[in-house]
VEXTI-841599 format. One record per residue (C-alpha): x negated, y negated, z; residue in one letter; residue number from 0. Coordinates in nm, 3 decimals. Each point is the difference from the previous one (the first is absolute). Layout:
[[X, Y, Z], 'A', NUM] ...
***
This chain:
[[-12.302, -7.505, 12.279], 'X', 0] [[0.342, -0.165, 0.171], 'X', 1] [[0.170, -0.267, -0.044], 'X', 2] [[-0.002, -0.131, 0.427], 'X', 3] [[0.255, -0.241, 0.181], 'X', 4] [[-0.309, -0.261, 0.027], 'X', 5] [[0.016, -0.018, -0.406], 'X', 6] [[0.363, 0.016, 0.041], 'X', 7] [[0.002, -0.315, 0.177], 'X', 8] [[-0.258, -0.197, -0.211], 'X', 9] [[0.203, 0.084, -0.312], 'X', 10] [[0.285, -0.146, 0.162], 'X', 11] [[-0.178, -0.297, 0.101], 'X', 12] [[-0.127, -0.025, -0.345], 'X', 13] [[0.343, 0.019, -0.147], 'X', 14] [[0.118, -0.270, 0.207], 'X', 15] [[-0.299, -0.260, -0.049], 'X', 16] [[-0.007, 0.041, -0.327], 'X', 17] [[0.393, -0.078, 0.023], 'X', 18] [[-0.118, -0.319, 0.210], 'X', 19] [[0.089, 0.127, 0.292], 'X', 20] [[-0.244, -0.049, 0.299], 'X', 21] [[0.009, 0.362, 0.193], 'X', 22] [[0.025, -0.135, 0.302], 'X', 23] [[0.314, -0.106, -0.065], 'X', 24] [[0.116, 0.346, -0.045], 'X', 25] [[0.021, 0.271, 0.218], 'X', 26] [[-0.210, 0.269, -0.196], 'X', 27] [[0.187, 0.388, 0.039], 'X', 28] [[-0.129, 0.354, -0.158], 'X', 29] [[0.249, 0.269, 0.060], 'X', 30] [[-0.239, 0.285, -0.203], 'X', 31] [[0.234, 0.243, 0.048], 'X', 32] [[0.324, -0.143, 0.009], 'X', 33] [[0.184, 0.091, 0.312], 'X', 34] [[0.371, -0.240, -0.008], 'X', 35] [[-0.030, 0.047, 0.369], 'X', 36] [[-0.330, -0.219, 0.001], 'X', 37] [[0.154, -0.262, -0.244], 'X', 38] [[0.286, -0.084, 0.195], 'X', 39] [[-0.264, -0.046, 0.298], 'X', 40] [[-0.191, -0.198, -0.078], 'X', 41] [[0.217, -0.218, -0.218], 'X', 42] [[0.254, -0.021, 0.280], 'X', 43] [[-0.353, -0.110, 0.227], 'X', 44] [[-0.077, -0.246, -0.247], 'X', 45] [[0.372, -0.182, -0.016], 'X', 46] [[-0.005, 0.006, 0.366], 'X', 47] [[-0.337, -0.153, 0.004], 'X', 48] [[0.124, -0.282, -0.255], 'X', 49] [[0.332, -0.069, 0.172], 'X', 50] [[-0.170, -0.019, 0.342], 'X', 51] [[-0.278, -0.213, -0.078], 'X', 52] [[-0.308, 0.292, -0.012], 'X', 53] [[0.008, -0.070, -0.383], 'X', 54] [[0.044, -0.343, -0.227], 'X', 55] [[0.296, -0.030, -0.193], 'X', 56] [[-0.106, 0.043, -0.287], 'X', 57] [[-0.245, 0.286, 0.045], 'X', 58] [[0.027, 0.248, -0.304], 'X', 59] [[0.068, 0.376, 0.123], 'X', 60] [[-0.220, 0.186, -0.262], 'X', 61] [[0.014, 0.383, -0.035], 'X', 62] [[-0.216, 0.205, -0.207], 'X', 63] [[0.181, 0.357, -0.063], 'X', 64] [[-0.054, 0.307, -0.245], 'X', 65] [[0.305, -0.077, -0.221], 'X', 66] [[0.275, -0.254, -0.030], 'X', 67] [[0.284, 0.170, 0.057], 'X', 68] [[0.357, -0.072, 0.086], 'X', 69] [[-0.028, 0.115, 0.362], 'X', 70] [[-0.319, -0.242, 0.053], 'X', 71] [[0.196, -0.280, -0.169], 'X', 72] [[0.336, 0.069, 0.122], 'X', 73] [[-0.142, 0.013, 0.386], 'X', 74] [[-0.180, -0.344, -0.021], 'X', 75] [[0.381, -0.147, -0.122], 'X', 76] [[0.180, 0.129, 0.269], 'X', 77] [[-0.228, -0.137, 0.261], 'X', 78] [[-0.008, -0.326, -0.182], 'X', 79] [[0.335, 0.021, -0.037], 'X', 80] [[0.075, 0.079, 0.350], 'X', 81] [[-0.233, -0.171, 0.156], 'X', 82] [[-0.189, -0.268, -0.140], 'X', 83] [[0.146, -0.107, -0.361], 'X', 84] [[-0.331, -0.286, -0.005], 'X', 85] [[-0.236, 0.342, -0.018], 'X', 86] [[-0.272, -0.053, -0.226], 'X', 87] [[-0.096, 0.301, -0.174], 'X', 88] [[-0.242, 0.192, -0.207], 'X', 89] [[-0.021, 0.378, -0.075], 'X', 90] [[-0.249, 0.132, -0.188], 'X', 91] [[-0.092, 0.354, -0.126], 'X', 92] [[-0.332, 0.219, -0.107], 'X', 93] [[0.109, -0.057, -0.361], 'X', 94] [[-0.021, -0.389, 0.022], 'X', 95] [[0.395, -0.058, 0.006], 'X', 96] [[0.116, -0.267, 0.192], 'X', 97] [[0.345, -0.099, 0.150], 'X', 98] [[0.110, -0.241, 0.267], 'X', 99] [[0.112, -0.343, 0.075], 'X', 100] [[-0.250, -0.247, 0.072], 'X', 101] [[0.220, -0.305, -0.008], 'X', 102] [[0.238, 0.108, 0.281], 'X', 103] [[0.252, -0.054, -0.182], 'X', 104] [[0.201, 0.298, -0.124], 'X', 105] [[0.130, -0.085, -0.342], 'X', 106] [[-0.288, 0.001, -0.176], 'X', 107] [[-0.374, 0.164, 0.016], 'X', 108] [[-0.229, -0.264, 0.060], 'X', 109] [[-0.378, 0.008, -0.055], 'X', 110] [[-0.167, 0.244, -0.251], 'X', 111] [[0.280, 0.309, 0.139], 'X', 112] [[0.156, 0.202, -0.296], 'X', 113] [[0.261, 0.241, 0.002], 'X', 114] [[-0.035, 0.402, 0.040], 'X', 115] [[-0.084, -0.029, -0.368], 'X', 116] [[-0.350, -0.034, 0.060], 'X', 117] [[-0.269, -0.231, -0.070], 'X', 118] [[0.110, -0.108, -0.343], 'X', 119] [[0.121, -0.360, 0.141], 'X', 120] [[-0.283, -0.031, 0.224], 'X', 121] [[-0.316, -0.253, 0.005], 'X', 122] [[-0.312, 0.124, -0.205], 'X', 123] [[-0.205, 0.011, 0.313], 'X', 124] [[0.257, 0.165, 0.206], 'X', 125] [[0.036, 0.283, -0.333], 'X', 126] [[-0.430, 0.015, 0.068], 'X', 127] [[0.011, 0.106, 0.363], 'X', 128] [[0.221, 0.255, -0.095], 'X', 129] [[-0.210, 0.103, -0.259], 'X', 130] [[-0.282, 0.017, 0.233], 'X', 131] [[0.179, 0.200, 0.271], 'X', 132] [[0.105, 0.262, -0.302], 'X', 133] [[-0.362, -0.007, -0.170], 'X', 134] [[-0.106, 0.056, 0.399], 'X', 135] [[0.210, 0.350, 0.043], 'X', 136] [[-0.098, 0.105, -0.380], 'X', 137] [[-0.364, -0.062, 0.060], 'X', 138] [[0.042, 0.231, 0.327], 'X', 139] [[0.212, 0.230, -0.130], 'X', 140] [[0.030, -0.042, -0.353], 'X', 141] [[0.233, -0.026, -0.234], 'X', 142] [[0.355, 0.126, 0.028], 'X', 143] [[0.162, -0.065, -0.274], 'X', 144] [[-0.223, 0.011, -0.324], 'X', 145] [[0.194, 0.139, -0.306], 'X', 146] [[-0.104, 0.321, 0.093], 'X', 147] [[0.058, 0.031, 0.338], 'X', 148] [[0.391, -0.116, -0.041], 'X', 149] [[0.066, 0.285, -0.218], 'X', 150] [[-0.172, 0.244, 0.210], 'X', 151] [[0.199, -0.192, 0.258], 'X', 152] [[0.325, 0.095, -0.161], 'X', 153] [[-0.127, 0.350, -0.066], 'X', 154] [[0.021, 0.059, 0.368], 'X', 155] [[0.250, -0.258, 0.101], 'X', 156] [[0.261, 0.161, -0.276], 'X', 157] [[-0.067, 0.405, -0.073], 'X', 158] [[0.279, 0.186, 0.103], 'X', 159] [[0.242, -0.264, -0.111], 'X', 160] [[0.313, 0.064, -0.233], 'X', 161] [[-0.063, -0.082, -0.403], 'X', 162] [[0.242, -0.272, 0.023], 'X', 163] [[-0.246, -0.241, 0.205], 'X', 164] [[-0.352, 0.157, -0.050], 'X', 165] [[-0.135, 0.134, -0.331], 'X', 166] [[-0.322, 0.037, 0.090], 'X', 167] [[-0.189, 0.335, 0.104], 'X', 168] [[0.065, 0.166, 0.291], 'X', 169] [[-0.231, 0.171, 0.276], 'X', 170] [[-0.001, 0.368, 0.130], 'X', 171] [[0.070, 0.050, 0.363], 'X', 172] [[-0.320, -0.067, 0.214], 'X', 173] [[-0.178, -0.211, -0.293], 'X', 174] [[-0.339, -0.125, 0.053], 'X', 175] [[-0.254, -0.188, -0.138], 'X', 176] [[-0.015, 0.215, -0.317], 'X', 177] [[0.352, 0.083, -0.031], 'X', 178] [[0.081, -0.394, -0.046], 'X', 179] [[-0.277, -0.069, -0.221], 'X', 180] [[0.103, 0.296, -0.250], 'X', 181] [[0.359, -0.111, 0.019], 'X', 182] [[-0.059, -0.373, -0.040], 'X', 183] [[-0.269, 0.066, -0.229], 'X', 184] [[-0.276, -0.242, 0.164], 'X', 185] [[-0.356, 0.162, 0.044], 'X', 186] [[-0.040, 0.145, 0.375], 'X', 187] [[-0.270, -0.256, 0.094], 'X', 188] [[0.252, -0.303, -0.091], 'X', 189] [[0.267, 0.200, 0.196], 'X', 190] [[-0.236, 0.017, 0.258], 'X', 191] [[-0.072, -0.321, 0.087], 'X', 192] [[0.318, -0.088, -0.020], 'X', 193] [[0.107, 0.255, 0.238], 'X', 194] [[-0.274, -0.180, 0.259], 'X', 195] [[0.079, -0.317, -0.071], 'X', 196] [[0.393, 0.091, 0.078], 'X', 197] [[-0.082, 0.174, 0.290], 'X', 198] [[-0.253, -0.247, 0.139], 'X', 199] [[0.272, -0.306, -0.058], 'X', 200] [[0.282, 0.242, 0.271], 'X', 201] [[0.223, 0.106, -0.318], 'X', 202] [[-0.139, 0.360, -0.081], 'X', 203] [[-0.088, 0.327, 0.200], 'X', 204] [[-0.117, 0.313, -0.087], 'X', 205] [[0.098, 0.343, 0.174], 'X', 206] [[0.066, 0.425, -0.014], 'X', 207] [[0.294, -0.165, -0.189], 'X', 208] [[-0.177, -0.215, -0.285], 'X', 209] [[0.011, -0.367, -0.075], 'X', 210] [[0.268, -0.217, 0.255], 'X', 211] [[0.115, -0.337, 0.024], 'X', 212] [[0.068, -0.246, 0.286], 'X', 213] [[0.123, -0.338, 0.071], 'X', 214] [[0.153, 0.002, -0.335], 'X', 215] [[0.209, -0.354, 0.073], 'X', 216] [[-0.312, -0.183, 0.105], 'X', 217] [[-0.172, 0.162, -0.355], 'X', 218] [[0.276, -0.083, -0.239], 'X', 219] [[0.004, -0.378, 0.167], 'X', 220] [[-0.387, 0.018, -0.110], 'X', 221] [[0.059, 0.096, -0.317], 'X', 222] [[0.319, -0.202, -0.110], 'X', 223] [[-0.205, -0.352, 0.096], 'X', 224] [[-0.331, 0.130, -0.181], 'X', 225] [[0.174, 0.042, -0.327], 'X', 226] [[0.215, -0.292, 0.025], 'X', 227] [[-0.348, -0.150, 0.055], 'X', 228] [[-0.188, 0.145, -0.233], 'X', 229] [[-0.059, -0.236, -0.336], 'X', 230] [[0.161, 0.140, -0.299], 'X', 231] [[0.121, -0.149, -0.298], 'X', 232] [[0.384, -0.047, -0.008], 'X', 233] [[0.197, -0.135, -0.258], 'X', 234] [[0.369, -0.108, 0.109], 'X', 235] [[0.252, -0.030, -0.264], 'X', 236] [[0.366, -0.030, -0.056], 'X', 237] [[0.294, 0.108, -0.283], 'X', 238] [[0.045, -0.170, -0.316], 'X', 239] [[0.308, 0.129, -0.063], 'X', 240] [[0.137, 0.048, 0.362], 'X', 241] [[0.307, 0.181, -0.105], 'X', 242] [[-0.178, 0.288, -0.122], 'X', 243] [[-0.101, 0.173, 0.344], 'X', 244] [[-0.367, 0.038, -0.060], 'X', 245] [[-0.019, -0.084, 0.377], 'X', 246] [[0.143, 0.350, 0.065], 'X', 247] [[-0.253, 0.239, 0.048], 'X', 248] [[0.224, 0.245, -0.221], 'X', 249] [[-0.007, -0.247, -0.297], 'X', 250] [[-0.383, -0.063, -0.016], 'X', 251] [[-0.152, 0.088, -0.307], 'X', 252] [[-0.374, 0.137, 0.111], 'X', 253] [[-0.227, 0.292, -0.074], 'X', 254] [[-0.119, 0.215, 0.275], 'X', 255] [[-0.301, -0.183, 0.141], 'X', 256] [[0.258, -0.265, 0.131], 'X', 257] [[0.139, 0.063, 0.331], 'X', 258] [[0.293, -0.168, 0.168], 'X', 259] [[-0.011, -0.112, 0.360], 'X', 260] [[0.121, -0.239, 0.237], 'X', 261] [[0.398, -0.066, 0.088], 'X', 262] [[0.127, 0.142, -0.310], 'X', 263] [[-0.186, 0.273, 0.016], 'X', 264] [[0.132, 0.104, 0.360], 'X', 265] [[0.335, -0.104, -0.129], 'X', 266] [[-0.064, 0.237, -0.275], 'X', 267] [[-0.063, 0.286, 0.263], 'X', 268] [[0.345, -0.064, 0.152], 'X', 269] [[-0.196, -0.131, 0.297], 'X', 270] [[0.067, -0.406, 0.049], 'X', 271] [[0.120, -0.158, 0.261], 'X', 272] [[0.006, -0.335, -0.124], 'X', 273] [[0.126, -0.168, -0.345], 'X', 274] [[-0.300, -0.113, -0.049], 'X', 275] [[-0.109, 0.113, -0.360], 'X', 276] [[-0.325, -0.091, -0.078], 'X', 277] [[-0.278, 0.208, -0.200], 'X', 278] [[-0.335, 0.060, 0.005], 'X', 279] [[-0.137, 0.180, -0.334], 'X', 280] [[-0.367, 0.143, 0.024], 'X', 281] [[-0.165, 0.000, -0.300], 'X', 282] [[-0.344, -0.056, -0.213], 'X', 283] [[0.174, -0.176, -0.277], 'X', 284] [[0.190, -0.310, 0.098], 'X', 285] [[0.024, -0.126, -0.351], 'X', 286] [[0.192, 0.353, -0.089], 'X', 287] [[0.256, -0.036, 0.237], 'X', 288] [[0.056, -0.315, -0.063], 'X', 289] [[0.072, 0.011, -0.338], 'X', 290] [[0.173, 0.382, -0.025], 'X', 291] [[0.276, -0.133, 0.277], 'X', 292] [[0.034, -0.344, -0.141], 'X', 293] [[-0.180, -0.192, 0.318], 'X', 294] [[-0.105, -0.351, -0.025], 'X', 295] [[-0.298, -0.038, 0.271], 'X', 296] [[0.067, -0.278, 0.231], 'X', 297] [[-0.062, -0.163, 0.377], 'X', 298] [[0.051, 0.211, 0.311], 'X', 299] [[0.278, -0.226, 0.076], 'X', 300] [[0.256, 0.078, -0.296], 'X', 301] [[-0.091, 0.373, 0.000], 'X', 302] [[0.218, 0.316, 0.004], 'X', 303] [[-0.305, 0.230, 0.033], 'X', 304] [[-0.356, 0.030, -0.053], 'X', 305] [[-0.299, 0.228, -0.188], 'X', 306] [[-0.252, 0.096, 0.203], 'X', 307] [[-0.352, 0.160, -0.143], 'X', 308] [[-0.032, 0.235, 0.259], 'X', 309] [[-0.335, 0.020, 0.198], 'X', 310] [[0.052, 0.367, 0.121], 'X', 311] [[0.089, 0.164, -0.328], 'X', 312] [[-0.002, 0.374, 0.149], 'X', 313] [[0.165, -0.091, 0.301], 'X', 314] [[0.330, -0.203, -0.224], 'X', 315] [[-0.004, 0.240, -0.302], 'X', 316] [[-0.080, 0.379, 0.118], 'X', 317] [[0.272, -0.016, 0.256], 'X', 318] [[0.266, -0.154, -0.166], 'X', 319] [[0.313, 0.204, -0.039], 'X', 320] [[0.274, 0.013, -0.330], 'X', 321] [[0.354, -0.166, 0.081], 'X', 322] [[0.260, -0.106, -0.291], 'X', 323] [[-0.302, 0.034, -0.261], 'X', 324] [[-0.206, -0.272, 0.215], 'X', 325] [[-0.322, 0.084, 0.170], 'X', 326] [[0.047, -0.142, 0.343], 'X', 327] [[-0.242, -0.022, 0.292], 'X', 328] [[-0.023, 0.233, 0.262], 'X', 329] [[0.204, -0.087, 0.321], 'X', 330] [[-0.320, -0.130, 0.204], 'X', 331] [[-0.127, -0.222, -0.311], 'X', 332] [[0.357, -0.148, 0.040], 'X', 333] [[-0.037, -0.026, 0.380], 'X', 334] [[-0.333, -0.154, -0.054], 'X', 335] [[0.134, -0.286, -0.284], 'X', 336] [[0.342, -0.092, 0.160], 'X', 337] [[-0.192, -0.011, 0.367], 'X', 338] [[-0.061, -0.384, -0.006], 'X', 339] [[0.232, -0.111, -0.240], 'X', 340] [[0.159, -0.300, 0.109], 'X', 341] [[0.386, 0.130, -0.109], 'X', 342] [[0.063, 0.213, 0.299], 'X', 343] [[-0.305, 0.219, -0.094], 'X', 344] [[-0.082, 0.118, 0.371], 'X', 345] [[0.324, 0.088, 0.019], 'X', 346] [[-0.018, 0.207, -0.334], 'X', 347] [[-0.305, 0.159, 0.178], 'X', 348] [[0.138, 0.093, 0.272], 'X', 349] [[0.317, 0.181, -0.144], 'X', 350] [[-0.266, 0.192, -0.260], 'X', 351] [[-0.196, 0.104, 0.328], 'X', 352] [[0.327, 0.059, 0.210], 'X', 353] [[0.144, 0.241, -0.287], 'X', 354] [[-0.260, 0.171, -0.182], 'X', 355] [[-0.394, -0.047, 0.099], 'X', 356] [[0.090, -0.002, 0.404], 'X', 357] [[0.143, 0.326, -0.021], 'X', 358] [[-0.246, 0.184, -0.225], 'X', 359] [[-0.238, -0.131, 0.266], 'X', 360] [[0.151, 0.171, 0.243], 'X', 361] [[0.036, 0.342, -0.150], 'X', 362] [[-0.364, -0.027, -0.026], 'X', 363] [[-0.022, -0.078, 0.339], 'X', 364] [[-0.188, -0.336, -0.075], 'X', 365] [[0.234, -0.232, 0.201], 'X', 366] 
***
C-alpha cells in the first residue's frame, strides 16, 4: 500500500486546521519527489498571484515535502527575501517537521512552526498527525527501525569500515541474507524480514553482488528523527566539583557497558567542528554514573551532559569502538545523536558525513 498525493494533501490540511488555520486560506502544495525546479515554480506562481491580486494577502503558501532540508528552507528565504518579505509560509515534511513563517513577519516563527529540530516544540495535535503519517508508512511497510533492525542496519551501513569508527562485524564480499545474519548474529528469519521491510521502504537491494544500499541521506534523516523521537529515559546531570574534568570523556570513571556519545565524543575522535562540548552517556545504570563521576542529577537547563538508557542496546554497545580507555560510539551512532542537536548539530552532521561516512559510501558504490 502507498502513501498518494490525495493523502498528502489531507494531512496537510489536517495539520493546518488543527493549527486553526482554515485551508482555504492556504494554498495546499505536495512536491513527492522533491524537484527545486518545481519549488521555485510554483512558489514564484504563488507570489505573483498574491502581489497581483490572483491571491489574498494573507494567503499561507503551504508545502508538504519528503524532508526539511536546508535547500527547501533556504529557497523559500530567498524568494521571500527577494520578492515578497510579507510571504506567509509553512513547510512541512513526511516525518511531521514543520518550519515556516506564518506571521509574515521575519523575525520570529509565528503559529505552531518549530525549528529543524523537530517536533519537540510543537502542539500535541500537530506531534499526533505526525504520528499518524509515521504509524501509516510502518503499518504498510513496517517497521524500520526496531532495535534489531538498526543494528542489522549498521551491519550493512558500516562493514568494511576502519576499527577506529566501526567495531562491529564485518561482511564478506557479495553477503546475503545468511552471510549478515551469521555475522550480526540475528536468526535468518528476523534478518529476513528486515531485509523486505528495507527493501520495500527504497533503502535496500539485493543483487549477483549481495546486500546494497541506496538513498542513504534520505535513510539516515529517517533514522536520526526516529530516535530523537523515540521515548527513553534520560537523566541529565551536571559536575559537583566542576574543576575536576569529569565532563571530559577521558576523565569519566565508567565500566564497559557505558558508552560515550554526542559532541565530546566526536571531539574525542579528533572530528569537531564546533566548541560545542556536550555529552551524551548511554547506559542501563543512571544511578552508577552518577555517583562513580561525582554527578548531581539536575534540569535540562543547567546541564553539561546527559545519561541515556539506551533503547537499541545491540545497535549502541556491539559497535562501539576503544579510544583513550573510553568506549565510544561508532561514527553513525554519533551522526545519529548530534543530528538535531540544537548547538550547531546539523552542522556536526554534516562534517561527520562530509569526512568519513560519505566517502565509505562511495567506495561501496552506494552514493
Amino acid at each position: 500500500m502507498r502513501i498518494g498525493k490525495q493523502e498528502r494533501e489531507n494531512y496537510l490540511r489536517e495539520i493546518l486546521s488543527e493549527a486553526g488555520i482554515s485551508p482555504e486560506d492556504a494554498s495546499i502544495n505536495v512536491l513527492v519527489p522533491l524537484r527545486l525546479q518545481s519549488l521555485r515554480g510554483i512558489l514564484a506562481d504563488f507570489i505573483l498571484k498574491v502581489q497581483h491580486g490572483g491571491f489574498p494577502s494573507d494567503k499561507i503558501f503551504a508545502v508538504l515535502v519528503p524532508r526539511l532540508s536546508d535547500s527547501v528552507i533556504g529557497t523559500i528565504r530567498d524568494y521571500t527575501m527577494d520578492f515578497h518579505p510579507q510571504l506567509r509560509w509553512l513547510a512541512i515534511d513526511e516525518m511531521g517537521r514543520t518550519q515556516g513563517n506564518i506571521s509574515g513577519d521575519e523575525s520570529e516563527l509565528g503559529g505552531f512552526s518549530v525549528s529543524s529540530a523537530g517536533l519537540r516544540g510543537a502542539s500535541a495535535s500537530v506531534q499526533g498527525f505526525a504520528s499518524m503519517l509515521r504509524s501509516r508508512y510502518e503499518l504498510a511497510q513496517g517497521r524500520l527501525f526496531t532495535p534489531n533492525n538498526q543494528w542489522l542496519l549498521k551491519v550493512v551501513l558500516l562493514s568494511g569500515l576502519e576499527q577506529r569508527f566501526w567495531g562491529g562485524p564485518h561482511l564478506h564480499e557479495y553477503a546475503g541474507i545468511g552471510e549478515l545474519a551469521e555475522a550480526a548474529d540475528i536468526p535468518q528469519p528476523s534478518v529476513s524480514r528486515f531485509v523486505g521491510i528495507a527493501e520495500a521502504q527504497g533503502f535496500l537491494y539485493r543483487s549477483d553482488r549481495g546486500l546494497g544500499m541506496r538513498r542513504i541521506p534520505e535513510l539516515l534523516e529517517q533514522w536520526a528523527f526516529d530516535n530523537s523521537n523515540t521515548p527513553s529515559k534520560v537523566v541529565y546531570y551536571r559536575a559537583l566539583f566542576p574543576e575536576s574534568g569529569k565532563d571530559d570523556s577521558t576523565a569519566l570513571q565508567c565500566d564497559s557497558r557505558v558508552v560515550v556519545s554526542g559532541q565530546a565524543a566526536v571531539s574525542t575522535m579528533g572530528l569537531a567542528v564546533t566548541n560545542v562540548d556536550s555529552q551524551l552517556l548511554y547506559s542501563s545504570e543512571p544511578a552508577t554514573v552518577l555517583e562513580d563521576n561525582d554527578f548531581l542529577q539536575c534540569s535540562e537547563s543547567e546541564a553539561q551532559g546527559a545519561i541515556q538508557i539506551p533503547v537499541a542496546e545491540r545497535s549502541i554497545y556491539a559497535g562501539s569502538v576503544g579510544l583513550n580507555g573510553r568506549k565510544l560510539a561508532d561514527i553513525l551512532q554519533l551522526y545519529l545523536d548530534v543530528r538535531f542537536s540544537m548547538a550547531r548539530g546539523e552542522e556536526q552532521a554534516r562534517h561527520l558525513f562530509e569526512t568519513v561516512l560519505g566517502p565509505h559510501f562511495r567506495r561501496k558504490r552506494w552514493l
